[in-house]
Each structure stands twice: as C-alpha cells, then as structure tokens.
Backbone as CSV, one residue per row, in Angstrom:
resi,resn,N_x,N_y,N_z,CA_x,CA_y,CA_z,C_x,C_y,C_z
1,UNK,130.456,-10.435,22.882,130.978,-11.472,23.772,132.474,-11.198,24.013
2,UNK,132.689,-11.039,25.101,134.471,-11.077,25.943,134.789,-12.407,26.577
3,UNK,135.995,-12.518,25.544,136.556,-13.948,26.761,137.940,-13.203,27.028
4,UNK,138.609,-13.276,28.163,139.801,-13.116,28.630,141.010,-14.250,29.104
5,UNK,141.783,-14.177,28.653,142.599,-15.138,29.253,143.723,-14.885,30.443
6,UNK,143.545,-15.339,32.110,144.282,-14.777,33.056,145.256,-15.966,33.061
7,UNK,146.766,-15.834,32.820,147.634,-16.050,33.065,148.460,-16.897,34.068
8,UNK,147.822,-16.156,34.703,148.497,-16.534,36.552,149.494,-15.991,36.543
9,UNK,151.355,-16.506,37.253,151.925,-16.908,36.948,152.713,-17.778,35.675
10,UNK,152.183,-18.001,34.858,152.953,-18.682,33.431,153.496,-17.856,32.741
11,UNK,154.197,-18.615,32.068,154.623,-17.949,31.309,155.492,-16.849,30.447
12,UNK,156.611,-17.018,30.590,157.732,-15.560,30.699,157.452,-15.467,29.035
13,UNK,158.760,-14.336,28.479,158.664,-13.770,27.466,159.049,-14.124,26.365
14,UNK,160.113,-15.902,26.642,159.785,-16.641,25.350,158.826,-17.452,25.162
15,UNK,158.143,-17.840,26.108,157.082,-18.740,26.009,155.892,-17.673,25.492
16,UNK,155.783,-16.802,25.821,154.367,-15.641,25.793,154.760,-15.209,24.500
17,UNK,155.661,-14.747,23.646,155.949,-14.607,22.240,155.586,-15.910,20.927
18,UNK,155.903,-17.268,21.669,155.382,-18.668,21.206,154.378,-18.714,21.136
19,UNK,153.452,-18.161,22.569,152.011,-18.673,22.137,151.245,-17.473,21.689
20,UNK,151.428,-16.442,21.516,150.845,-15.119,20.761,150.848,-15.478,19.117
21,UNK,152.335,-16.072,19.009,152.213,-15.956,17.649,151.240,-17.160,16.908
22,UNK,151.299,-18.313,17.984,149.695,-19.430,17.477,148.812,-19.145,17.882
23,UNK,148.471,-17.972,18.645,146.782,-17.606,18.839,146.550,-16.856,18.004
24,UNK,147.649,-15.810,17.520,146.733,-14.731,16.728,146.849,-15.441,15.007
25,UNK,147.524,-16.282,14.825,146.734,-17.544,13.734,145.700,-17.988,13.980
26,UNK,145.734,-19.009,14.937,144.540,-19.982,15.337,143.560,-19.089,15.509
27,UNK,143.158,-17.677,15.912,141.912,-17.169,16.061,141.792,-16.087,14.464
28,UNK,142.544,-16.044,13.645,142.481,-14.823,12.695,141.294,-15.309,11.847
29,UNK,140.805,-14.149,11.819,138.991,-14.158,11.146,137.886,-14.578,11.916
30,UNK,137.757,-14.745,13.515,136.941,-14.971,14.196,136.585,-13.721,14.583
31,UNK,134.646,-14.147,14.264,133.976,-13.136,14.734,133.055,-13.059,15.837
32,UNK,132.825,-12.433,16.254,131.429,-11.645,17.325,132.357,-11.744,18.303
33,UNK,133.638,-11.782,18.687,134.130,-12.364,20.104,135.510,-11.189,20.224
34,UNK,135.431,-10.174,21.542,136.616,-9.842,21.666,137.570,-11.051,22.783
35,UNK,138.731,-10.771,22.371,139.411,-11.321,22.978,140.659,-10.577,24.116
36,UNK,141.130,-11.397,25.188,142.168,-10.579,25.863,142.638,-11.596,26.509
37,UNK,144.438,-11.427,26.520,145.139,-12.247,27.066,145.733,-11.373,28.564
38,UNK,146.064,-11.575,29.828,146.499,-11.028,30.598,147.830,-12.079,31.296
39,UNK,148.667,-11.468,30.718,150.131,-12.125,30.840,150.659,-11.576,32.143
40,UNK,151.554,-12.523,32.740,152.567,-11.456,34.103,153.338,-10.063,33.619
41,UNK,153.535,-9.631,34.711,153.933,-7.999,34.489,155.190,-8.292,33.331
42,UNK,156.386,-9.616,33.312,157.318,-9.749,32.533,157.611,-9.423,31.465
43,UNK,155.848,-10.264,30.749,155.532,-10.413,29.198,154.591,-9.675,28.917
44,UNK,154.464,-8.415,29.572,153.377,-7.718,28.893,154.173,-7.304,27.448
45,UNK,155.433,-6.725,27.595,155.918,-6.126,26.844,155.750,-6.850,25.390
46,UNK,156.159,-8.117,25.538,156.486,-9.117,24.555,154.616,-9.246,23.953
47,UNK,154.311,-9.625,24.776,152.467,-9.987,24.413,152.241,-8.480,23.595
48,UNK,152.295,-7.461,23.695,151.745,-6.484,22.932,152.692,-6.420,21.583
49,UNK,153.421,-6.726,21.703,154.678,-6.448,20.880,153.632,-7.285,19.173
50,UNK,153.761,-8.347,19.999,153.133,-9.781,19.055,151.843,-9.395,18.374
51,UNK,150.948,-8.608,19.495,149.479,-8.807,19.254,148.744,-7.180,18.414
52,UNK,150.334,-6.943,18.200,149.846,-5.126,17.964,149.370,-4.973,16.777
53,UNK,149.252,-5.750,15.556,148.421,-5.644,14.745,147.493,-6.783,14.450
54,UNK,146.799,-7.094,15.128,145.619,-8.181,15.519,144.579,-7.133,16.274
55,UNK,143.322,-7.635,16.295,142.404,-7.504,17.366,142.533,-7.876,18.547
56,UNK,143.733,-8.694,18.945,143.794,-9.194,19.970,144.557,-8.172,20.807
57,UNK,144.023,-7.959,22.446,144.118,-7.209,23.448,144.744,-7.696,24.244
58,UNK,145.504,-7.083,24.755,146.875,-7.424,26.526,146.225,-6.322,27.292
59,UNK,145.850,-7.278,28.680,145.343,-6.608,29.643,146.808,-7.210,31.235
60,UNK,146.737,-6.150,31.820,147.695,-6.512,33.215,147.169,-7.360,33.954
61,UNK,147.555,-8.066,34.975,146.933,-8.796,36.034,146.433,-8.189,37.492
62,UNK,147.400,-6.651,37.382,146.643,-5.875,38.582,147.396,-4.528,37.953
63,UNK,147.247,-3.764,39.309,147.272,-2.049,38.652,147.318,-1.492,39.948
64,UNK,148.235,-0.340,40.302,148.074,0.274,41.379,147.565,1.655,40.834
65,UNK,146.928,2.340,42.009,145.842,3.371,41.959,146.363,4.886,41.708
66,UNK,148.082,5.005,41.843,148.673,6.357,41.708,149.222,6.311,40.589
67,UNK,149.900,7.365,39.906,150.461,7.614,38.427,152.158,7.521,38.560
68,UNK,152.423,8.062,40.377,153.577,7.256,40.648,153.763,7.611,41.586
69,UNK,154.775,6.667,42.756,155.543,7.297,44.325,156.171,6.051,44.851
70,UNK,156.076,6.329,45.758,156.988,4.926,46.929,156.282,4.002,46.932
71,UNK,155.798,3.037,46.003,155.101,1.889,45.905,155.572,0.570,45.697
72,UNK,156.945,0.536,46.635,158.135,-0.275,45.878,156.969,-1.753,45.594
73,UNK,156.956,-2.515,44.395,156.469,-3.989,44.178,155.248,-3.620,43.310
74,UNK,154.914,-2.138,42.958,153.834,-2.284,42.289,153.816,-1.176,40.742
75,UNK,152.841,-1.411,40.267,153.062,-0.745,38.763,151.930,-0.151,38.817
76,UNK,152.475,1.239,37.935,151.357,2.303,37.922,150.204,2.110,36.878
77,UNK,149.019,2.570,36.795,148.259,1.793,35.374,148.830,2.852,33.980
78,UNK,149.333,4.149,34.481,149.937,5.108,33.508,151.299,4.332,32.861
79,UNK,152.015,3.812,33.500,153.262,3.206,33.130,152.594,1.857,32.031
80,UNK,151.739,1.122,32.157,150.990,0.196,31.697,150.188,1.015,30.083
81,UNK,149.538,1.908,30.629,149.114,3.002,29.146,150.464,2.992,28.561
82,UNK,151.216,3.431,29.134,152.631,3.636,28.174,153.094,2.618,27.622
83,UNK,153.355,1.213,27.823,154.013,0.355,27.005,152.793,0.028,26.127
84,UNK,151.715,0.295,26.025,150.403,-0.387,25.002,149.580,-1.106,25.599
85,UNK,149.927,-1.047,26.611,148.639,-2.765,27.516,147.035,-1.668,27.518
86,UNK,146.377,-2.062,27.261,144.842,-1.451,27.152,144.268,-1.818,28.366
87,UNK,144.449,-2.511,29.454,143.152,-2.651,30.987,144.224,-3.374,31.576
88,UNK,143.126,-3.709,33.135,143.556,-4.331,33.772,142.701,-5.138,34.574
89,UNK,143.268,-6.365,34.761,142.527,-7.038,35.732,142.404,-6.453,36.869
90,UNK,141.410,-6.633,37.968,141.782,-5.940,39.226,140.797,-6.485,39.956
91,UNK,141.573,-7.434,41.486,140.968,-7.895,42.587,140.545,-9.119,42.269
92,UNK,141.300,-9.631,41.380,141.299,-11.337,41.218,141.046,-11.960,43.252
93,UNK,140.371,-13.034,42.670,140.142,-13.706,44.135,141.062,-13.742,44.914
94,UNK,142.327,-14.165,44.169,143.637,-14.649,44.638,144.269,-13.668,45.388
95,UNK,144.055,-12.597,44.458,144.597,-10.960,44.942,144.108,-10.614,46.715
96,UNK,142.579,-11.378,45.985,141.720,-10.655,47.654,142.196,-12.082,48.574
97,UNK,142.421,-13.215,48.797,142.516,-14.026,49.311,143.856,-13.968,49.666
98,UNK,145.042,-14.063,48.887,146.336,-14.019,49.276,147.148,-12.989,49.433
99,UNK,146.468,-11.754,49.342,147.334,-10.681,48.978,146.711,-9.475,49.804
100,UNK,145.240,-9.851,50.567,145.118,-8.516,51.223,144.279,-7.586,50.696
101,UNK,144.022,-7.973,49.318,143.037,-6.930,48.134,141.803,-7.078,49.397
102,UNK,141.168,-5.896,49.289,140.354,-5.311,50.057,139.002,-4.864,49.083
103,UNK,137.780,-4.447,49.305,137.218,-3.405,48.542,137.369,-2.481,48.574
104,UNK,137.850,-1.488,49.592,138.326,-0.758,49.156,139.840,-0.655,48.653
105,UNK,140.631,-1.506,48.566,141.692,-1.076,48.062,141.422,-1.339,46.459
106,UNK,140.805,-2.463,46.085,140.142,-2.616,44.548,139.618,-1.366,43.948
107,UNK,138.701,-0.903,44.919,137.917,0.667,44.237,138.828,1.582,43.994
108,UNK,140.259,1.593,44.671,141.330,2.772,44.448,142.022,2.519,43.182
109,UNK,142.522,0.903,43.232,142.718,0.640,41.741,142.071,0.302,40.469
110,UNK,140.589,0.651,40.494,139.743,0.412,39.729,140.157,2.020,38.924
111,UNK,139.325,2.695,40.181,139.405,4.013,39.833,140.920,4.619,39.272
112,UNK,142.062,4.559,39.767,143.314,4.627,39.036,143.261,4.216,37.364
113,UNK,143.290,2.875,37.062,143.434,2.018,35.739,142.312,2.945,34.945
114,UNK,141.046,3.084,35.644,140.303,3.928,34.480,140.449,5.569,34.616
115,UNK,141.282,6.096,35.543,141.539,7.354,35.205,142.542,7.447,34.203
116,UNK,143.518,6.210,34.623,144.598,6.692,33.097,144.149,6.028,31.823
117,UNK,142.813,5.832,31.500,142.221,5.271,30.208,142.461,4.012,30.063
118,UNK,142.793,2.999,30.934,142.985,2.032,30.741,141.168,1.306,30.654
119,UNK,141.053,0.391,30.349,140.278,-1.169,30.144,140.127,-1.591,32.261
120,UNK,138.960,-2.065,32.666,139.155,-2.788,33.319,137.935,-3.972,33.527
121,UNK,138.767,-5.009,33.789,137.824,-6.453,34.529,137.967,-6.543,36.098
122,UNK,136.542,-6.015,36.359,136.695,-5.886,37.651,136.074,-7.709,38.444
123,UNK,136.878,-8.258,39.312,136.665,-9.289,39.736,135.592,-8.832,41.180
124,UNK,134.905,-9.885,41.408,133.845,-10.415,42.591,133.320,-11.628,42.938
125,UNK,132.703,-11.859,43.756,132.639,-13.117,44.046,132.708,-13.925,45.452
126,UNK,131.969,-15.204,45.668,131.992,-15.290,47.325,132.835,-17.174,47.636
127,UNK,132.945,-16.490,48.686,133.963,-18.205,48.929,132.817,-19.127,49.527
128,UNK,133.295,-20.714,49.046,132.639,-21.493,49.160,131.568,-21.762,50.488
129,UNK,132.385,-20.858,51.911,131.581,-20.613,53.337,130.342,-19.530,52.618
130,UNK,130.551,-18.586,52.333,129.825,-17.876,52.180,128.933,-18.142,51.196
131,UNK,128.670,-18.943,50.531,127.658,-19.738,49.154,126.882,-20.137,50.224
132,UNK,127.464,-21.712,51.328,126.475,-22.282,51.904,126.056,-21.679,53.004
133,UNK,126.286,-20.447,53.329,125.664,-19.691,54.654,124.540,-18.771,54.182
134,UNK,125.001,-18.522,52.715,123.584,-18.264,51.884,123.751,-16.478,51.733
135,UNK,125.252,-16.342,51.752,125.981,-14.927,51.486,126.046,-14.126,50.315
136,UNK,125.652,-15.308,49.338,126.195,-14.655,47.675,125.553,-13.587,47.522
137,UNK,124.422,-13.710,47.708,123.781,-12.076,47.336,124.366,-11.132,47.959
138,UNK,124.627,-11.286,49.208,125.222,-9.909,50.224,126.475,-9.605,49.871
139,UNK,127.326,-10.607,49.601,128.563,-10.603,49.325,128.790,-10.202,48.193
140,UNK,128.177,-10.149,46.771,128.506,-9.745,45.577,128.139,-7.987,45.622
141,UNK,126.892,-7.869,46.229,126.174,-6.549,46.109,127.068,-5.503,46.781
142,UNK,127.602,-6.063,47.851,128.923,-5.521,48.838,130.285,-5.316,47.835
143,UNK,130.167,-6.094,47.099,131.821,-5.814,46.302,131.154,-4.956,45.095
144,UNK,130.234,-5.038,45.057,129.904,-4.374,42.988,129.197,-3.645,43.305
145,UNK,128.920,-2.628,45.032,128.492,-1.270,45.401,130.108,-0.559,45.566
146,UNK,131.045,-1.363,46.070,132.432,-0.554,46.041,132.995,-0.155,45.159
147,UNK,132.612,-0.971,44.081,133.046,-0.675,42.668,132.338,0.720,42.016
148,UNK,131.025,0.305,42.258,130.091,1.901,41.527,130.379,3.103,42.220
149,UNK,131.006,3.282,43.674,131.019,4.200,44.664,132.197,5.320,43.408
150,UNK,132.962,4.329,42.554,134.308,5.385,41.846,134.131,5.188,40.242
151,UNK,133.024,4.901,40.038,132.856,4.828,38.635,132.105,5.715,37.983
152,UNK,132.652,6.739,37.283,131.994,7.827,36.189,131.327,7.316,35.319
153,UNK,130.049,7.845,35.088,129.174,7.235,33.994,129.888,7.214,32.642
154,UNK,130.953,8.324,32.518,132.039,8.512,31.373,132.542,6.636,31.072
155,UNK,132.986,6.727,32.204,133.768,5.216,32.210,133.166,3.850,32.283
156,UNK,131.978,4.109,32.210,131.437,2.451,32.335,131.650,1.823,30.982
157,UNK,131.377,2.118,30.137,131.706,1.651,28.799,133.498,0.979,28.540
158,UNK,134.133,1.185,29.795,135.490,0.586,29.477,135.923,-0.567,31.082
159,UNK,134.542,-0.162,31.546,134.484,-1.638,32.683,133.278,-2.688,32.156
160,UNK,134.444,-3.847,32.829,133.209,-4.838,32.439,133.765,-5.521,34.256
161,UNK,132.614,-6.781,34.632,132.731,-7.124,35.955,132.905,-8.912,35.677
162,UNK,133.855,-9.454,36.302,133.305,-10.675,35.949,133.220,-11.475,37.350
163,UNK,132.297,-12.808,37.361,131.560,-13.018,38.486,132.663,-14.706,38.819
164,UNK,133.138,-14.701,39.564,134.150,-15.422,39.327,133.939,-16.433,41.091
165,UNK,132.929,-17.077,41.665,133.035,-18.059,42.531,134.018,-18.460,43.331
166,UNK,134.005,-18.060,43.785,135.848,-18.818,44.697,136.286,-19.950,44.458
167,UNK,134.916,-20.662,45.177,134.986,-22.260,45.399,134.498,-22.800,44.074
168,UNK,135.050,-22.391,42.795,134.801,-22.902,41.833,136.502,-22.590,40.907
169,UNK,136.877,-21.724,41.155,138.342,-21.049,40.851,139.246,-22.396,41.114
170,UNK,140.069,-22.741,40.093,141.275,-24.059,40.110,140.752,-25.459,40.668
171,UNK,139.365,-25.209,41.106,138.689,-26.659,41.187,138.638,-27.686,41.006
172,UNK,137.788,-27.705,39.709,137.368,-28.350,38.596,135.650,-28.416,38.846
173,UNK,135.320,-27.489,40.018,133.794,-27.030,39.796,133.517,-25.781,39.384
174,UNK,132.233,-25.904,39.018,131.459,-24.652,37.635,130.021,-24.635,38.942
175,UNK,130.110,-23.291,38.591,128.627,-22.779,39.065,127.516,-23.351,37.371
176,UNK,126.318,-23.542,38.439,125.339,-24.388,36.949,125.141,-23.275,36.341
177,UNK,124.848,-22.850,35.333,124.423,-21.753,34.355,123.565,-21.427,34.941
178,UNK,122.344,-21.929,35.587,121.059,-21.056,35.638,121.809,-20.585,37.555
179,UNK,123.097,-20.759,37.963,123.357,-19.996,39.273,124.164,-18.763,38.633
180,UNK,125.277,-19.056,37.463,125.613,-18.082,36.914,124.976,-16.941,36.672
181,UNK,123.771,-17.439,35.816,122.854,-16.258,35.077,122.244,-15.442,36.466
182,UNK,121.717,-16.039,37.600,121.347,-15.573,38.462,122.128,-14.563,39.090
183,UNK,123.338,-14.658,39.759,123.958,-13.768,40.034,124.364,-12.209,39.161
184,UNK,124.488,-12.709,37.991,124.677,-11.936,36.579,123.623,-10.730,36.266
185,UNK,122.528,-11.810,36.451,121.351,-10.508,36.807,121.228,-9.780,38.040
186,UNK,121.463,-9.805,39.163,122.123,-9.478,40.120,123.035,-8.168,39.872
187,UNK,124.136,-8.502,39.248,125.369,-7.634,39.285,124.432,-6.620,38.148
188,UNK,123.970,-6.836,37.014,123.759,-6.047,36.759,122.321,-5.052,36.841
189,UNK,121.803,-5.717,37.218,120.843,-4.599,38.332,121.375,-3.138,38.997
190,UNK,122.851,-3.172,39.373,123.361,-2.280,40.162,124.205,-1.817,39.217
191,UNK,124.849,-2.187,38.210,125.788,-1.543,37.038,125.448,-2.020,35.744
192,UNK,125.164,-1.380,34.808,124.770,-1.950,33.647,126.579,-1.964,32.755
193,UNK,126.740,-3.058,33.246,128.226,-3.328,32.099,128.415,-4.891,32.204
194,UNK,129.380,-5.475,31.204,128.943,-6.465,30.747,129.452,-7.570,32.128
195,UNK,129.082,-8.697,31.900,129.394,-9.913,33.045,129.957,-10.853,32.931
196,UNK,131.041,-11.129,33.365,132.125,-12.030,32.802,131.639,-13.538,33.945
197,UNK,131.589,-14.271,33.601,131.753,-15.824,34.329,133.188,-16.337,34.336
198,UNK,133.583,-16.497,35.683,135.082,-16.907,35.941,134.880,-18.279,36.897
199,UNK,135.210,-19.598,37.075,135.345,-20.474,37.486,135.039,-21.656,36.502
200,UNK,137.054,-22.293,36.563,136.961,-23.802,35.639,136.095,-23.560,34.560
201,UNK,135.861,-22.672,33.736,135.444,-23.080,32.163,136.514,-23.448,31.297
202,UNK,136.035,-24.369,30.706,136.768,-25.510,29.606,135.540,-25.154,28.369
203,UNK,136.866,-25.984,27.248,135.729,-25.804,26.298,134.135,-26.559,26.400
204,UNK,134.334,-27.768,27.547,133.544,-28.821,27.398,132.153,-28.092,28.059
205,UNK,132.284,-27.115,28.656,130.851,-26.605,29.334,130.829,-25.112,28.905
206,UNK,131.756,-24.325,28.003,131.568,-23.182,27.476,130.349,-22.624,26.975
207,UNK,129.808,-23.809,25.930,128.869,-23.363,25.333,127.769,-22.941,26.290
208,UNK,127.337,-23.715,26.867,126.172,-24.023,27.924,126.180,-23.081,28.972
209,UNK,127.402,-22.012,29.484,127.477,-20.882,30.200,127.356,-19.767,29.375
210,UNK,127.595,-19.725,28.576,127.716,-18.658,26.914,126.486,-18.017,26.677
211,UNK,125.873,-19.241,26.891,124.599,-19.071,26.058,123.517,-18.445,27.144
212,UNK,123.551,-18.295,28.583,122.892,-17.671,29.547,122.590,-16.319,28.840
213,UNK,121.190,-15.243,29.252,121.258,-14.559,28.836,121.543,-13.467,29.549
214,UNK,122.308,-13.123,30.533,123.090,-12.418,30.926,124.132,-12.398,31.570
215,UNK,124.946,-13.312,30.683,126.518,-13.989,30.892,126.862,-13.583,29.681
216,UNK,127.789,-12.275,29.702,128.565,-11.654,28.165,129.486,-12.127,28.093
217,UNK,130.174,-13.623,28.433,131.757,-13.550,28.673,132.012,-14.394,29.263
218,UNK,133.858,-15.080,29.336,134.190,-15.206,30.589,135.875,-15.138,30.529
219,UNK,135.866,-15.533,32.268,137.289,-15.012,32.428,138.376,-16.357,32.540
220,UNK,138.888,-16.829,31.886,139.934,-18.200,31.913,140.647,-18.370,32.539
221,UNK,140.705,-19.010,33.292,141.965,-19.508,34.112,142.918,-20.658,33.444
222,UNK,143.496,-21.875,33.701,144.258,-22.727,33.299,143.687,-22.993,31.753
223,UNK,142.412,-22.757,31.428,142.125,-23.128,29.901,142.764,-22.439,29.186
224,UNK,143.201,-21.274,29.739,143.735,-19.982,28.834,145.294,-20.464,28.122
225,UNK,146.151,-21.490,29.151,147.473,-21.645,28.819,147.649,-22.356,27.886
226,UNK,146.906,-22.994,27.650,146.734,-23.542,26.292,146.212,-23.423,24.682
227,UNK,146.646,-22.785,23.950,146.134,-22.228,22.679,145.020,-22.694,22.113
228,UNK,144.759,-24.229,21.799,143.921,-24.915,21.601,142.642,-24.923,22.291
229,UNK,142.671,-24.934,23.648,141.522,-25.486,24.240,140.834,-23.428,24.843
230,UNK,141.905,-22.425,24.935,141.802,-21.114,24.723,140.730,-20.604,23.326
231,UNK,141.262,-21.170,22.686,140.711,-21.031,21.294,139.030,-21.667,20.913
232,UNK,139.525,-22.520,21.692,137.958,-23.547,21.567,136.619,-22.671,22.276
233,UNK,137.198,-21.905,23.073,136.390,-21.228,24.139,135.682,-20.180,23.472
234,UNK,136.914,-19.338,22.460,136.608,-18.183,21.947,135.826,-18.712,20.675
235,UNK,135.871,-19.916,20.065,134.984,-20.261,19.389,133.587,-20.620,19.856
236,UNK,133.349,-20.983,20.782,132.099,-21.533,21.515,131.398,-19.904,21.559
237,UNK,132.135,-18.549,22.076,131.659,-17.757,22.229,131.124,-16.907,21.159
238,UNK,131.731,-17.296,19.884,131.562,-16.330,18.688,130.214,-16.970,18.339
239,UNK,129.936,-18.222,19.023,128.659,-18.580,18.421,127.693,-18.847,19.399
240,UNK,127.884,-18.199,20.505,126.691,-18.087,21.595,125.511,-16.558,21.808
C-alpha cells in the first residue's frame, strides 16, 4: 500500500522541517504502508534532509524531461536525483488544467524522471463534463496509453499511476469505491503498476477506498498538511 502526500503550494522550509520531524515520530514502526511526502521545489531540500534516515520518501511535484538547457522556470529530474528526492509527481490535474500539461508533454516528463532513476506518480483522470458525457473510460485509456507509449518494461516497477477525478480534487466529493475500483481495473488492464486514488480522501472514508481490490493507494491533497489526519490515512492503509 502507497499513500503520498501532495503539498500544493504549502509550506516553505521552516514549516516542512516542523512537520517532518512529527511525522517521522507519529508514523515510526508503521507497517505494510510506504509512504511519500511531495513538498514545493523550496523544501525539497529540507524534507530529505529530515526524512533521510526514516522510510519515509520525498517525491517533487513535477519534473522536466531534459538533464539540462534553456528551460528557464523548470527543474531537471537529474538535478532532483542529485539533492536525494527519489520520484516525481507528474501531470497533476492542476498541472494539466492550469498550466498547459498536455499528454504528451506528461509522457516527455514521465519518460525524463524515469530515465534519470527517479520514482514516478503518474496522474490521470477526467473533469466533471467529461464523467457526465460518459468520457471516463475514453479519457483515462487516452492518458494511461500516453503514458505506456515511453515506458520500459525495465521501469514499470518504479511507476505507479494514480486515478485522481477532477471534479472530486479540493471538493469535498469522493468517487464511491465501487467507481474507484472500476476505473482502477481499467487502468490496469493496460499497465500492470500499482493505482493510486486521488480525490478529497480524509481519514473518515480512507478505509472504505483502501480496502477496494484494486485501489493500492492514494494520493492526498489538503489531508496531507496536516500530520494527524496524514497519519490517520497511513494508518487506515497499513490495515487495508
């Protein structure tokens, strides 16, 4: 089981040193569950610094696809190998919604982050038009065929995908488990790697998405900023 914690925006490098040092308490000796925090580009430094002798993992929030050049605003995933960060998020909704992330521009930085050995959580997923026009299938199979088009069978073992709803993202709506699991089987039909569930999980409905049987995971949004209710999650998961 993978739970991840995405960041957003929060958080600089005294606050991200504060709460590293009460998670990797609050979670020490928890089992069956990896964990990963994905801090802004600021506090990666600080987050690994903290977490470097723990099980606990720092992943980036994105990754560009070259090792280096005229990319003024973006970071290489080699520069990221170098300070210790192990993966990267890549093609968060937000990314594709506010920022232009493309599928193919995701597949360039997919493929980048895992050429320089990095970790990646590859994001997908359909917006709330496209749920009720009855798109999800077309729309997921469309993003998680762009993804396999650059993925070495070498490298699947260091991608995982997580299935993350639009119109469920900062909500306070959840896809029902048995729509989760559905899609999940879905995604992995076409890639066998694990499946992260991303939209509004709290601890209060963790268990009950956890426990799907082909939901390995999920990906946190605002639950994550909080140590406690972060923690609660990764407990729900060690026992799903």
């Amino acid at each position: 089981m993978l739970i991840a914690g995405n960041w957003k925006m929060y958080k600089g490098p005294d606050e991200t040193r504060e709460f590293c040092a009460r998670l990797r308490a609050r979670l020490h000796g928890l089992d069956g569950v990896d964990v990963i925090v994905c801090p802004p580009f600021p506090s990666l430094h600080d987050a690994v610094g903290m977490l470097a002798t723990t099980e606990l993992a720092v992943f980036a929030q994105n990754a560009h696809w070259a090792k280096e050049g005229p990319y003024t605003g973006e970071v290489s995933p080699w520069m990221l190998k170098e300070m210790g960060v192990g993966g990267a998020l890549i093609a968060h909704s937000e990314r594709r919604s506010l920022f232009g992330e493309t599928d193919e521009s995701a597949a360039l930085r997919i493929e980048g982050a895992l050429d320089a050995g990095l970790h990646v959580i590859a994001c997908v997923g359909e917006t709330e038009h496209e749920r009720d026009a009855g798109e999800t299938e077309t729309v997921v199979h469309r993003q998680v065929e762009a993804i396999s088009t650059v993925v070495e069978e070498e490298n699947l073992e260091r991608l995982a995908i997580a299935y993350e709803p639009v119109w469920a993202i900062g909500t306070g709506r959840t896809a029902s488990p048995e729509q989760a699991e559905d899609v999940h089987e879905l995604i992995k039909s076409r890639l066998r790697v694990p499946v992260l569930y991303g939209g509004s999980v709290k601890p209060e409905n963790a268990e009950e998405l956890l426990s799907q049987p082909n939901v390995d995971g999920a990906l946190i949004g605002g639950a994550s900023l909080d140590v406690e209710s972060f923690a609660a999650i990764c407990e729900a998961a060690s026992r799903s």
